[in-house]
C-alpha positions as CSV (number, residue, x, y, z in Angstrom):
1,X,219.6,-48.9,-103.1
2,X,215.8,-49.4,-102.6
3,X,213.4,-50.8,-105.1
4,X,211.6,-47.8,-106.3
5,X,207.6,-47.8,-105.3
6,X,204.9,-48.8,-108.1
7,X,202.6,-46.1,-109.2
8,X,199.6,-45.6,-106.2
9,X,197.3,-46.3,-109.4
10,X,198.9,-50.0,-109.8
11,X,197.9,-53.0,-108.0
12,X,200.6,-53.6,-105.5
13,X,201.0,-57.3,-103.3
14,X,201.7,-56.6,-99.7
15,X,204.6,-58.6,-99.3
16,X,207.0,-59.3,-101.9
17,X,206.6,-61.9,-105.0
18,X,209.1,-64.3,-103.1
19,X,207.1,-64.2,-99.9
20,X,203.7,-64.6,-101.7
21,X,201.2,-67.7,-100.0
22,X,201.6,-70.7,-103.1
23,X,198.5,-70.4,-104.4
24,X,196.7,-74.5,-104.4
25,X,193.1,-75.2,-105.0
26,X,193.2,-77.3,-101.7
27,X,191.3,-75.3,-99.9
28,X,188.0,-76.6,-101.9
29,X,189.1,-80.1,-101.2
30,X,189.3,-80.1,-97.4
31,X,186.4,-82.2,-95.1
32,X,184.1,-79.6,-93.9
33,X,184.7,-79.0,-90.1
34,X,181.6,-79.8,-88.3
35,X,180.2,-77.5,-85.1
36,X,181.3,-79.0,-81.9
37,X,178.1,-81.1,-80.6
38,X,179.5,-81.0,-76.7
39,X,177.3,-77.5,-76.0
40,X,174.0,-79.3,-77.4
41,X,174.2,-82.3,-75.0
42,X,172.5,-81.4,-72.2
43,X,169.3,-79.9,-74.1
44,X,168.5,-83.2,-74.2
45,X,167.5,-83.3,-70.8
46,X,164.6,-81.1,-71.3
47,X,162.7,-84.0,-73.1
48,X,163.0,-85.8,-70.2
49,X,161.9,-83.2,-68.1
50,X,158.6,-82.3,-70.2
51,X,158.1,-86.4,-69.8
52,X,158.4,-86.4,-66.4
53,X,158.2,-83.2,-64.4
54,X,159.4,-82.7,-61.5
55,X,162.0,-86.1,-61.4
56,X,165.6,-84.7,-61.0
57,X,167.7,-85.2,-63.9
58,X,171.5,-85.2,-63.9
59,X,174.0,-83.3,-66.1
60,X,177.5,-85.7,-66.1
61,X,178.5,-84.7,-69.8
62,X,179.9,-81.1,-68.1
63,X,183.0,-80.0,-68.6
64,X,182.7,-76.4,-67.2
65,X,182.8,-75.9,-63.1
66,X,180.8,-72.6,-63.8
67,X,178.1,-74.8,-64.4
68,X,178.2,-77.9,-62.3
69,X,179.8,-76.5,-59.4
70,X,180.4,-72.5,-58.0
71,X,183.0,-71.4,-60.6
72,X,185.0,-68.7,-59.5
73,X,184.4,-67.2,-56.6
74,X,182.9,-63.6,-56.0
75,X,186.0,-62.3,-53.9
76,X,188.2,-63.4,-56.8
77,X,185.7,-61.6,-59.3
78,X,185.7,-58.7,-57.1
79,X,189.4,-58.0,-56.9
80,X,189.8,-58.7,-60.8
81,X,187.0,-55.8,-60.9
82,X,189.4,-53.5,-58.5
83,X,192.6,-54.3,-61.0
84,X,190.3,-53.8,-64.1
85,X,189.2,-50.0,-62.4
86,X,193.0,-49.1,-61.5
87,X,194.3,-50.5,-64.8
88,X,191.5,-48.8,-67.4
89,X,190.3,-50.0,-70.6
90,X,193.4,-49.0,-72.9
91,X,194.8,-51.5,-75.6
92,X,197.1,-53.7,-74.0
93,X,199.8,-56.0,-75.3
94,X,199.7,-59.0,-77.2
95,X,200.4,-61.3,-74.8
96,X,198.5,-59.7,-72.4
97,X,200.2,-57.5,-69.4
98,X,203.6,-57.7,-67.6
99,X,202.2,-58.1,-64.5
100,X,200.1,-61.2,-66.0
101,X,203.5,-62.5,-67.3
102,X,205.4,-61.6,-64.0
103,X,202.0,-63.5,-61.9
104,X,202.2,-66.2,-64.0
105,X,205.8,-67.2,-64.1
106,X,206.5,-66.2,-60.5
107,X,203.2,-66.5,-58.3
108,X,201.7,-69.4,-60.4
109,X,204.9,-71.6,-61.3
110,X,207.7,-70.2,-59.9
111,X,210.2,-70.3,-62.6
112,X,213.8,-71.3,-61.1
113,X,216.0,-68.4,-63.4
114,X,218.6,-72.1,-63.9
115,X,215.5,-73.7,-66.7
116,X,216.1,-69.6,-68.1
117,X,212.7,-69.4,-68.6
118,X,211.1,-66.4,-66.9
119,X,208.2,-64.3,-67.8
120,X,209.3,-63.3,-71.1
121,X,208.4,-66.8,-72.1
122,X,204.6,-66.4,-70.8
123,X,201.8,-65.4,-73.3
124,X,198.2,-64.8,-72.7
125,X,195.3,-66.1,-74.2
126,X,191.6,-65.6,-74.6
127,X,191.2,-69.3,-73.4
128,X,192.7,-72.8,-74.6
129,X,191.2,-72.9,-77.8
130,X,192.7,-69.4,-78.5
131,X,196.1,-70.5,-76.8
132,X,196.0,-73.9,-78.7
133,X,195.6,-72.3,-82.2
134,X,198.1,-70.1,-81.5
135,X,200.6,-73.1,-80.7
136,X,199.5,-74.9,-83.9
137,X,200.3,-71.8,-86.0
138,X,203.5,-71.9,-84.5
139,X,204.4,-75.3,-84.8
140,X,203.8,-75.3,-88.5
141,X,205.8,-72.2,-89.1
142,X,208.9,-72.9,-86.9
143,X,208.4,-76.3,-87.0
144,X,209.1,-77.5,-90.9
145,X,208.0,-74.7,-92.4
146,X,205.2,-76.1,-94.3
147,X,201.4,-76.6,-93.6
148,X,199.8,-80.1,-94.4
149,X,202.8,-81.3,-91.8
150,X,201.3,-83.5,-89.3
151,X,199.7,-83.0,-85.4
152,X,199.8,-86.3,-83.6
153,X,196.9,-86.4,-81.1
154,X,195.9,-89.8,-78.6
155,X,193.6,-92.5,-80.3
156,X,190.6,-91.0,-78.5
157,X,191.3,-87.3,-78.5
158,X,189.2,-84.5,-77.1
159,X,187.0,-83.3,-80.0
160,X,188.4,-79.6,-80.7
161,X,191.6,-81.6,-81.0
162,X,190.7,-83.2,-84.3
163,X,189.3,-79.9,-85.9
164,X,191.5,-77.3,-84.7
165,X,194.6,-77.9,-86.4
166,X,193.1,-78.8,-89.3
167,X,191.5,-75.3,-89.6
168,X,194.4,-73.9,-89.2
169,X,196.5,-75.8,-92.2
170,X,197.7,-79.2,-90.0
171,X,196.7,-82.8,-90.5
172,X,195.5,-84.2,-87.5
173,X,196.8,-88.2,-86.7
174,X,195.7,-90.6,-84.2
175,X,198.3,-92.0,-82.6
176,X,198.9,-95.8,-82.0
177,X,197.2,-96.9,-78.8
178,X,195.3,-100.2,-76.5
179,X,191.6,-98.8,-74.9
180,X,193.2,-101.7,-71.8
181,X,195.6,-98.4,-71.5
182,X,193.4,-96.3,-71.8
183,X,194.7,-95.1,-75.2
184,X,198.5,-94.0,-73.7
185,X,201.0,-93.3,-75.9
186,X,204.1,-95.4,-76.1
187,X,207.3,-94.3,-77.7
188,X,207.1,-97.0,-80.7
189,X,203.5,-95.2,-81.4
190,X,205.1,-92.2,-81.9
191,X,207.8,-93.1,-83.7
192,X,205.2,-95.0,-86.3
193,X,203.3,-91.7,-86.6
194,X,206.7,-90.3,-88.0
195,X,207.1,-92.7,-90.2
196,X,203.6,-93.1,-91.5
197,X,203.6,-88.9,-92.0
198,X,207.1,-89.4,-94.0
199,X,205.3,-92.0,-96.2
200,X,202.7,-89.3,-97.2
201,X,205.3,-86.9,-97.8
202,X,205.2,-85.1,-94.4
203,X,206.6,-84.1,-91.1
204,X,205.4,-84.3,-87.5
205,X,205.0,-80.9,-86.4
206,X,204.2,-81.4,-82.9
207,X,203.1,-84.3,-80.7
208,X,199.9,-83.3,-78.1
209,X,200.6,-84.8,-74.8
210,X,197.5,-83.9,-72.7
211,X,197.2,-85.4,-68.5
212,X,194.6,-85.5,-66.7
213,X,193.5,-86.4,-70.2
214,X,189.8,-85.4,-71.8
215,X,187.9,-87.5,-72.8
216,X,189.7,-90.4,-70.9
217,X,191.0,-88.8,-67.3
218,X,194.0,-90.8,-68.0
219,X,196.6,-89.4,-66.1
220,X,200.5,-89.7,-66.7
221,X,203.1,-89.6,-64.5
222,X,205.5,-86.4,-65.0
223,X,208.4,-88.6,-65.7
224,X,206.1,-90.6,-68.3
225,X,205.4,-87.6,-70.3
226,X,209.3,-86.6,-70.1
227,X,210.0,-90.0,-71.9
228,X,207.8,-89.9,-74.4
229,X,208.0,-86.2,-75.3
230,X,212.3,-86.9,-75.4
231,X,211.2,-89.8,-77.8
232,X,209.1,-87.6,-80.1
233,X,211.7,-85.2,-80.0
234,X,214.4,-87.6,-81.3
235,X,212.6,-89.0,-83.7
236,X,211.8,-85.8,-85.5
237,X,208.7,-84.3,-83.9
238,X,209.4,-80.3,-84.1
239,X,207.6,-79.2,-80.8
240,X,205.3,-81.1,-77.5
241,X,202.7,-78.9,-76.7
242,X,201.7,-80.2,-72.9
243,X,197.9,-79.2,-72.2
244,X,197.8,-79.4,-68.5
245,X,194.7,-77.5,-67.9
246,X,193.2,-80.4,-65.1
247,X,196.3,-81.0,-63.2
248,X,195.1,-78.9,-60.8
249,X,191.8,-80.5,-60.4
250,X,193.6,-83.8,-59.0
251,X,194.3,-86.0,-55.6
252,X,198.4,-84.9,-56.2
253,X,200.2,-82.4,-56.8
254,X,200.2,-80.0,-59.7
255,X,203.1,-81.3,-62.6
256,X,206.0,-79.1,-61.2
257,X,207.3,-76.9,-64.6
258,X,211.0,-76.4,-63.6
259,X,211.2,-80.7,-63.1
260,X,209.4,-80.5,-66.6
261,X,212.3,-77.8,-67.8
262,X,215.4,-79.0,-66.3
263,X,214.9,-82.5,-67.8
264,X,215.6,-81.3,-71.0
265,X,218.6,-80.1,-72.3
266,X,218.6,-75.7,-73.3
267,X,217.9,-76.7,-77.4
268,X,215.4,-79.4,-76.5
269,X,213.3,-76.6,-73.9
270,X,213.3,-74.5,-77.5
271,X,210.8,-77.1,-78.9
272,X,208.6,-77.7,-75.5
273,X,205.1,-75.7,-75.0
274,X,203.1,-76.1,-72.0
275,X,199.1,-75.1,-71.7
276,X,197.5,-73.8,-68.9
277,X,194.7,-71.6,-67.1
278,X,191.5,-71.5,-64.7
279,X,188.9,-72.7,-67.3
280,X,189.0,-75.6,-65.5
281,X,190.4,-75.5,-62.2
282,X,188.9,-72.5,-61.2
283,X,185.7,-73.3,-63.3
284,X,186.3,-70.2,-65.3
285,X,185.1,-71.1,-68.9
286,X,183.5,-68.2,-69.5
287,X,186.4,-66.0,-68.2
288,X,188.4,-67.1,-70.7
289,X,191.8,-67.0,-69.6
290,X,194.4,-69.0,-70.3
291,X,198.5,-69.2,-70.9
292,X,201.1,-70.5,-73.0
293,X,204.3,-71.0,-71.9
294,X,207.1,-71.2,-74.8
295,X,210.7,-70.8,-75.8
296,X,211.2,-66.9,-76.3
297,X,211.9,-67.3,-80.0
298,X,208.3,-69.1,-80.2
299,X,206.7,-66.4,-78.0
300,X,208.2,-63.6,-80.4
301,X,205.8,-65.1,-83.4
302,X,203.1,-65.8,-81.3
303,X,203.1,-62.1,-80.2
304,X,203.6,-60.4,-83.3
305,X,200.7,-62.5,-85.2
306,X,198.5,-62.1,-82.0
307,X,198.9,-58.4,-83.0
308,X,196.8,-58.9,-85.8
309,X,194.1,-61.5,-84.7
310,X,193.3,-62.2,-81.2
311,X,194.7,-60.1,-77.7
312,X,193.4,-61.2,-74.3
313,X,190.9,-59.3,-72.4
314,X,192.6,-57.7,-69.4
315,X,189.8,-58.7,-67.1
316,X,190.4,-62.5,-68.2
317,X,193.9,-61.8,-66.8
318,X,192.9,-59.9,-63.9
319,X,190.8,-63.1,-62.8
320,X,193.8,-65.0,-63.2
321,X,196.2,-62.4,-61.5
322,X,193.6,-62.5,-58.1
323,X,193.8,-66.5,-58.1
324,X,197.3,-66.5,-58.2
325,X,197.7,-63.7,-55.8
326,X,195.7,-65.8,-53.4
327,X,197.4,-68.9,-54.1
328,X,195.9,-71.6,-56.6
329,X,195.3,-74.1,-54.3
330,X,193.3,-71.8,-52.3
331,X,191.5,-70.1,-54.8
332,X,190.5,-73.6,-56.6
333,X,188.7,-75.3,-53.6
334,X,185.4,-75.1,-54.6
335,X,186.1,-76.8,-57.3
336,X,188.6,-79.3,-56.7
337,X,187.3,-80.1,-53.1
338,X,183.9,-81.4,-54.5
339,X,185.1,-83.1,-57.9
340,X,188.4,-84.8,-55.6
341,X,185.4,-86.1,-53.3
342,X,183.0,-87.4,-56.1
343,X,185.9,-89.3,-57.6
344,X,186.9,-90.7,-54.6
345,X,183.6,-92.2,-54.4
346,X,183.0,-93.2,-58.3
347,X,186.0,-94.9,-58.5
348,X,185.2,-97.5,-55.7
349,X,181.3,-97.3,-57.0
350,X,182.7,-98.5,-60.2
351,X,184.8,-101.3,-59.0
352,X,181.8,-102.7,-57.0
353,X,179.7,-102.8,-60.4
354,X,182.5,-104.3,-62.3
355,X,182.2,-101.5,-64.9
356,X,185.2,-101.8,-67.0
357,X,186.4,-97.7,-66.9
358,X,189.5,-95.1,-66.8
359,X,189.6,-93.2,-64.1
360,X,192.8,-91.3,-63.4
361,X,192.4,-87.6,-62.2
362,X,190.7,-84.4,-63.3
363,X,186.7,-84.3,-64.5
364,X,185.9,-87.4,-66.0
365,X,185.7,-91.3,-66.2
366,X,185.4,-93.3,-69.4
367,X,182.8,-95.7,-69.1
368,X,182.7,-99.4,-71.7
369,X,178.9,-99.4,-72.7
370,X,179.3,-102.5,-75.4
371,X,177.3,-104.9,-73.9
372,X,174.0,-102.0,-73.2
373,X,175.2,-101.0,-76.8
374,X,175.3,-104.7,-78.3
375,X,171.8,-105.9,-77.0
376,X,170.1,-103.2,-78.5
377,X,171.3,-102.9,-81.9
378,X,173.2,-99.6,-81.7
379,X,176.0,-99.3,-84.0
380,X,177.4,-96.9,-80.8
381,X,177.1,-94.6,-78.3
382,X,175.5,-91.6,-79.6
383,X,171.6,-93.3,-79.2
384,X,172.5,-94.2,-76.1
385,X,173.4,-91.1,-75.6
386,X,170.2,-89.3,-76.6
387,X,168.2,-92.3,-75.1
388,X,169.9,-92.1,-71.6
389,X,169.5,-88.1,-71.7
390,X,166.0,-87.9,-72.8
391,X,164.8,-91.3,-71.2
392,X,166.3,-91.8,-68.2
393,X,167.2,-88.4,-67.5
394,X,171.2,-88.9,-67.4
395,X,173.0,-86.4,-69.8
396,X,176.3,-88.0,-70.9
397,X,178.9,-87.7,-73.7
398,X,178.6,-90.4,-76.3
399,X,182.5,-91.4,-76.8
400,X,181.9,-91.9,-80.9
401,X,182.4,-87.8,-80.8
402,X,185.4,-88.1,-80.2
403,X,186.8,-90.9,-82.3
404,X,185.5,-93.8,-84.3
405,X,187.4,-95.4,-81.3
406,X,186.2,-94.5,-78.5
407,X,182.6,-95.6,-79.7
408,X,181.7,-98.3,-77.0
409,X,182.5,-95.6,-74.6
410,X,181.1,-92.4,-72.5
411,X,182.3,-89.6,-70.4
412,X,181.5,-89.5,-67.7
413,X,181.7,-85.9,-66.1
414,X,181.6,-86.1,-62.2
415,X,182.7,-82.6,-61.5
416,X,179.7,-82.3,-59.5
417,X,179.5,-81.9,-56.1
418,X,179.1,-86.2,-54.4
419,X,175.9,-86.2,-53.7
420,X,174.8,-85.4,-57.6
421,X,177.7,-87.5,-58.8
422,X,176.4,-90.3,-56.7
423,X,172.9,-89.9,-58.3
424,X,174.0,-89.5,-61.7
425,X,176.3,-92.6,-61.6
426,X,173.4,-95.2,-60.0
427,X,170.8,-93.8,-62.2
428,X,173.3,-94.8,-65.1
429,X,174.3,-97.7,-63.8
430,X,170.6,-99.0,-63.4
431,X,169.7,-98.0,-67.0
432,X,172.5,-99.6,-68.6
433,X,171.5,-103.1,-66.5
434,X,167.8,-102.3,-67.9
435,X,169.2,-102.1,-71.6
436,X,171.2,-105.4,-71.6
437,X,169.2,-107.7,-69.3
């Protein structure tokens, strides 16, 4: 029998009383999320270049090939013009189209049907920040069920990491970690993160494992990431959300999916997410395209509350679509060719100067800056960071963004092509000798 409908004239919840939000006052009582500082950086540079006109300055705090090197190329963005013409400018789906899902899981990682994952398990996204929150969302929900559960991040996290889940009801921790290992997880870390959350009341919903790593360019192993995401999982963690969005941009080989899939047993691949897209190795951050993969019961919930917030633009996919038509190895060369090359050469430059750094794969190196930042006072690295940007001409990303501990440390971007990575890094290297002689 069904429940008879309130007078039109009567206030009426959308949902019923059982399924209401709790109503809390927590809300008022969160930190305020600050704006990101990363897109302000390199303004900095125009001090210098009103000081001293016409002396080249260099931009190593990028982390966008669109801007440091060619980004996509033209015949790419032509044939994604030619798809966007014979497709039209409909509504499409949620997670974007089938023949995104069918590229992606076919073309781009060639799902073996034994892991029985297939393209049903893709979703689109309008770039990783829309793909991440999406993934948070869902930890929380299918995870415990709760928010306030917990996101475990590394000890030196890329920025967005520590606001994003927060926004979206999560509480972000730092996991355990040594800067002599570059900040690497380790599986009694994560198991202390567990039992710290417990001791405030609260679960792990998910466990962040991201390789080539930003800020750090540590890099993990495929087999390293396997261990610790099994050890998350056994101790309680809900779901490991791999961001892989620079293992393209590498000396090796892209991670391999189905080696990532088949390591797990069929309940254990329910509570695995993987991130990926060409913001980065096709230098397509303004393209915004990017793709979740995820158990089909997780992609189910993503798709039906991406039908009420955010779709991805078909001509992000189409992008997408033409690189992996083309082949991604291909279709990334002018961006991995020059930033492989420049890191071939930084990582011997910074041996010879006995920097202490991480340098694994993908955009960056983290630089130590302690001693530069010990003789002159500074508490850490964001006035060296504005002093090395406005006086020396160097734009750079102060590591105290990131994390109270990563503040004797910089990124250092060298997605450039050598020859600016080259002049970037000695130009550095002399100020910081200048600073602490």
């Amino acid at each position: 029998m069904s429940t008879p409908l309130l007078s039109s004239e009567t206030p009426a919840f959308a949902v019923p009383e059982a399924n209401l939000v709790p109503a809390s006052d927590h809300l008022g009582r969160l930190a305020p999320i600050p704006p990101s500082r990363m897109f302000l950086i390199n303004k900095s540079l125009k001090v210098f270049q009103q000081k001293q006109p016409g002396v080249p300055v260099f931009d190593a705090s990028q982390g966008d090939g669109g801007a440091s090197l060619p980004g996509v190329p033209e015949a790419l963005l032509d044939r994604a013009f030619e798809l966007q013409k014979q497709h039209g400018t409909a509504y499409d789906m949620p997670f974007g189209t089938e023949a995104y899902r069918k590229a992606v899981a076919e073309a781009y990682w060639k799902l073996d049907p034994a892991t029985g994952w297939g393209p049903g398990n893709v979703i689109g996204t309008q770039g990783g920040r829309d793909g991440l929150q999406k993934a948070y969302q869902a930890m929380l929900a299918l995870g415990h069920g709760r928010q306030g559960d917990v996101v475990v991040v590394s000890r030196v996290p890329w920025i967005s990491y520590n606001w994003g889940p927060y926004g979206v009801g999560a509480n972000v921790m730092w996991a355990p970690g040594r800067p002599e290992e570059g900040w690497a997880y380790s599986e009694d870390g994560i198991r202390a993160c567990v039992a710290e959350a417990a001791r405030h009341g609260r679960k792990v919903a998910g466990l962040v494992i991201t390789s080539p790593d930003n800020p750090t360019g540590q890099t993990l192993t495929l087999q390293r990431q396997i261990e610790l995401a099994k050890a998350a999982l056994e101790a309680g963690v809900a779901f490991v959300l791999f961001d892989w969005m620079y293992h393209v941009v590498s000396d090796h080989e892209p991670y391999d999916v189905n080696a990532l899939l088949k390591a797990f047993e069929p309940a254990q691949r329910e509570r695995l997410m993987v991130l990926d897209g060409i913001t980065k190795s096709l230098g397509g951050s303004n393209i915004r395209n990017c793709h979740l993969l995820a158990a089909e019961s997780v992609v189910k919930v993503i798709v039906a509350q991406a039908s009420h917030t955010v779709i991805p633009s078909f001509f992000s996919l189409a992008v997408a679509m033409a690189a992996y038509e083309q082949g991604i190895q291909k279709a990334a060369a002018p961006i991995v060719g020059p930033t492989n090359a420049s890191r071939a050469w930084l990582r011997g430059f910074l041996k010879e100067q006995g920097l202490r750094h991480i340098l694994g794969q993908g955009y960056y190196a983290f630089l130590h800056v302690g001693d530069a930042l010990n003789a002159k006072g500074w508490a850490d690295s964001e006035p060296l960071g504005q002093h090395l940007a406005e006086e020396v001409g160097v734009a750079v990303v102060p590591g105290a963004f990131f994390s109270p501990y990563g503040a004797e440390w910089i990124r250092f971007s060298y997605a450039t092509p050598p020859e600016r990575t080259q002049g970037a890094a000695e130009r550095l290297v002399t100020a910081l000798k200048t600073l602490h002689a």
